[in-house]
N, C-alpha and C positions, 0 to 999 in steps of 0.2 A: 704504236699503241692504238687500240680501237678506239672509237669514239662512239658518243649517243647523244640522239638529240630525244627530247622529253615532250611530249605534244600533249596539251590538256584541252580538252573543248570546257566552255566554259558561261555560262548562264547564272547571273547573281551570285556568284560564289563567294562574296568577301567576308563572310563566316568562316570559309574553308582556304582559300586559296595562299594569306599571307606565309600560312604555316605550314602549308603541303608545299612551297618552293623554298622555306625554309628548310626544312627536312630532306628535300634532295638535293639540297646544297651541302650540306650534314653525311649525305652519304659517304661511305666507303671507297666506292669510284661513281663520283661524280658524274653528271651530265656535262657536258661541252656546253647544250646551248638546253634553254626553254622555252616552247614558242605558247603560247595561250591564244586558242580561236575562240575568238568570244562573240556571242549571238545578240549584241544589243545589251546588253546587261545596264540597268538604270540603276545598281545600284555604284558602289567603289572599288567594283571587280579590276576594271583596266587601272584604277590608278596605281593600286593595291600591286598589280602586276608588275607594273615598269617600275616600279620602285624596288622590287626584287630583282630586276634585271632581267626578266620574260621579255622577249622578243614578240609582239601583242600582231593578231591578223584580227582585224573586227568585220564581221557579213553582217548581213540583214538577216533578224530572226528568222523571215518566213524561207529564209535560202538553202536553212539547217537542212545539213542531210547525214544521218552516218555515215555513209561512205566518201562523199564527196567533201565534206567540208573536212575529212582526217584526209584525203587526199591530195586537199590545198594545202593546208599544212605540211602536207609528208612532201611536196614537190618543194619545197622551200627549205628544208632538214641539212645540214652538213652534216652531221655525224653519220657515219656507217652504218649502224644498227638505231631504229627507231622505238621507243617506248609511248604506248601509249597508255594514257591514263586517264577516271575520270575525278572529276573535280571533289568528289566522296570519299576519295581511297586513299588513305592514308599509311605509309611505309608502316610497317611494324616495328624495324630497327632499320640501322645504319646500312645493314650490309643484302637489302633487297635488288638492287641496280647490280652488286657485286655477285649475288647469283645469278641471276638472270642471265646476265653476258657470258659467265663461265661455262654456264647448259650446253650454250653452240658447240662446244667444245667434247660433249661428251660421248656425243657417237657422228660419224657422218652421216653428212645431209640432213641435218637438221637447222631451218633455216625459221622458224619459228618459236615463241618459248612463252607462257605466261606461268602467273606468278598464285600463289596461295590466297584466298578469301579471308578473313577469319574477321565473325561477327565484331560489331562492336560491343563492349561490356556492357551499355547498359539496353541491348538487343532481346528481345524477347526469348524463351529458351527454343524454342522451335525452331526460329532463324536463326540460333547458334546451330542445332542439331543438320537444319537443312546444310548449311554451310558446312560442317566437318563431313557432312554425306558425300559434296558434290567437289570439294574441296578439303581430299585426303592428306595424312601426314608422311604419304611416301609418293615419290617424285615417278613419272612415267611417261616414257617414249613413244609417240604411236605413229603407226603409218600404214600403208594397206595390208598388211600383214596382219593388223588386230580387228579389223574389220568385223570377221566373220564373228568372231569374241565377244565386241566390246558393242556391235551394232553401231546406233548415232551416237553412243558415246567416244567413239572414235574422235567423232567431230567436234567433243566440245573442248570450248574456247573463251576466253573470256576479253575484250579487250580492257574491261574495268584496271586490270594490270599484264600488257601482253608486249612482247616486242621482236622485231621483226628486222632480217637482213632486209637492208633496204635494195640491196640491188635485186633479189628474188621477190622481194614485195612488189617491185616495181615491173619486173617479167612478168608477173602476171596483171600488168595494169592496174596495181592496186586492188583499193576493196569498190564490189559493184556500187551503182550509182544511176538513180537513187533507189536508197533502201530503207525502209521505214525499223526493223530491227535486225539483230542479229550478221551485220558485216563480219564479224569477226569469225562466229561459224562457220559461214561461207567459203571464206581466206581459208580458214583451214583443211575445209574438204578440198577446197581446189587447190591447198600445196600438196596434200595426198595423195591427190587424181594425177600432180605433176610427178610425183616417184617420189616426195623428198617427204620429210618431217617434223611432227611439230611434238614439244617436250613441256609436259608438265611440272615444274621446276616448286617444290613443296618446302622450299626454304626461301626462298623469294615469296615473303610476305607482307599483306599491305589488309588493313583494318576496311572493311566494306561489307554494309548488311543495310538493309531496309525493312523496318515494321510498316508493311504498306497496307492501305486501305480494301477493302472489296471490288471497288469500282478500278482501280489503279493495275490492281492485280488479273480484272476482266479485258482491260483495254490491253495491257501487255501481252496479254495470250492469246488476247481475238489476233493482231499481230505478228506473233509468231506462229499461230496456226495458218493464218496467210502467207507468211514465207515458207513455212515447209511444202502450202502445196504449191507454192510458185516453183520453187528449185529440188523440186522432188526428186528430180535425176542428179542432182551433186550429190544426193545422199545415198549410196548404195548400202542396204541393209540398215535403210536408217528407221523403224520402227521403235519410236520414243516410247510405247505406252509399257513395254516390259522395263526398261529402267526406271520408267516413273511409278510403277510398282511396287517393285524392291526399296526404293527412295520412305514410301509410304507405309511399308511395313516397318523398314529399320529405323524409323522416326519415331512413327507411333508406338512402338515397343518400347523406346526410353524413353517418350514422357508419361507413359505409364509406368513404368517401372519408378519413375523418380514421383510419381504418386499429382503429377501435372495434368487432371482428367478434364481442369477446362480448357488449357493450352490443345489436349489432343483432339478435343472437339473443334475446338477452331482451326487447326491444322488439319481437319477433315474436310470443314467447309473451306478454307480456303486452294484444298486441292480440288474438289468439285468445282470450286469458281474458274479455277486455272485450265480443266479438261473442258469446262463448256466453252470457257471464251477457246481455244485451243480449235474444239470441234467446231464451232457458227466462223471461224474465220478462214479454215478451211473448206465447211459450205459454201461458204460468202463468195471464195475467189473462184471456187472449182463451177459456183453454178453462173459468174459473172465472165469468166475467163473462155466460155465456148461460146 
């Protein structure tokens, strides 16, 4: 029978974390093991843990890295297939772990799989609408074959709910390191570039949305606009701004339609906030990096 190990990285979470390993203890097919890397957390995060049975790795906050500190973790995993998760994401139902696992199953060479977003209810409507945009209700296989099609959406990924054969996670030495965002996009171009597959799996669902600030939303996009120009050759035909396009017409279009004229106004400045920080972090590395 396969196995899974469940990895949460974790930063004050004892809001969330009692009831997010209760719930995948609750699942359909369970985890084998839960490891929780926790960054220092001052508040009842680790006790809260070990009391649900989480197997606890504690670093030093300043050590936190995406890729590295899932990579401590993931070298310590017994189960076959690894789940990752963040300490935000909450299963939707029982049977999230039970799709997931099933995915691998559905074409070969598929060594990749995450799972469905879907805002939280009391989420602004805009961060419901982005979330059903970017996180559809039909399930999809991609590999270099949609490339030319799909562009960088080829490549996305999400690790907030994603999981991963661990022996092919580990062919390719894990996720880079270190990496300020987006590890998990990466992972998937490079199982891509390797021949193999990653599946969008649209019934393995788990609760994750953020009404985030201006500032929150600048800094995350100065950063990812520095990894795109860092790894610009993992991304073949990875030109974001036509998907991010599309995203902003079919948004804007329901929350006017649904008569929501302040939501689309701020869903306007907040994609401006998102292209500038996007653009200056892209500047930032391309004019820092020669």
């Amino acid at each position: 029978m396969k196995t899974v190990t469940v990895i949460i990285p974790t930063l004050n979470a004892e809001e969330q974390v009692s009831n997010l390993l209760n719930s995948l203890k609750q699942q359909s097919f369970p985890p084998g093991e839960i490891i929780v890397i926790d960054s220092e957390s001052s508040d009842k995060t680790l006790e809260l843990a070990k009391n649900q049975g989480a197997k606890v790795i504690s670093i030093n906050r300043k050590d936190f890295d995406h890729g590295g500190s899932r990579n401590l973790a993931a070298q310590k995993a017994e189960g076959e297939y690894i789940l990752f998760l963040t300490q935000d994401a909450y299963p939707y139902d029982n049977t999230t772990i039970e799709h997931l696992i099933s995915a691998f199953e559905e074409e070969e060479g598929i060594v990749a799989v995450y799972g469905r977003q879907i805002a939280y209810p009391n989420s602004s409507e805009r961060e419901k609408l982005i979330r059903q945009f970017n996180y559809p209700a039909e399930s999809k296989t991609k590999s270099s074959k949609e490339i030319e099609l799909l562009g960088i959406k080829s490549y996305f990924f999400s690790d907030v709910c994603a999981m991963y054969d661990k022996v092919h996670f580990f062919k390719l030495n894990g996720f880079e390191t270190p990496i300020a965002t987006n590890e998990d996009m990466l992972m998937a171009a490079r199982i891509i570039a390797d021949g193999k597959k990653i599946r969008y799996v649209a019934d393995a669902k788990v609760y994750h949305s953020h009404d985030s600030k201006l500032r929150e939303i600048f800094s995350r996009n100065y950063l990812i606009g520095q990894f795109l120009a860092k790894y610009k050759t993992d991304f073949t035909n990875g030109n974001a701004n036509r998907e991010g396009l599309k995203m902003v017409k079919q948004v804007s279009k329901q929350l006017v339609g649904k008569g929501l004229i302040g939501e689309c106004c701020m869903f306007w400045v907040e994609c401006f906030v998102k292209l500038l920080g996007n653009y200056l972090g892209k500047k930032t590395y391309n004019s820092t990096s020669k």
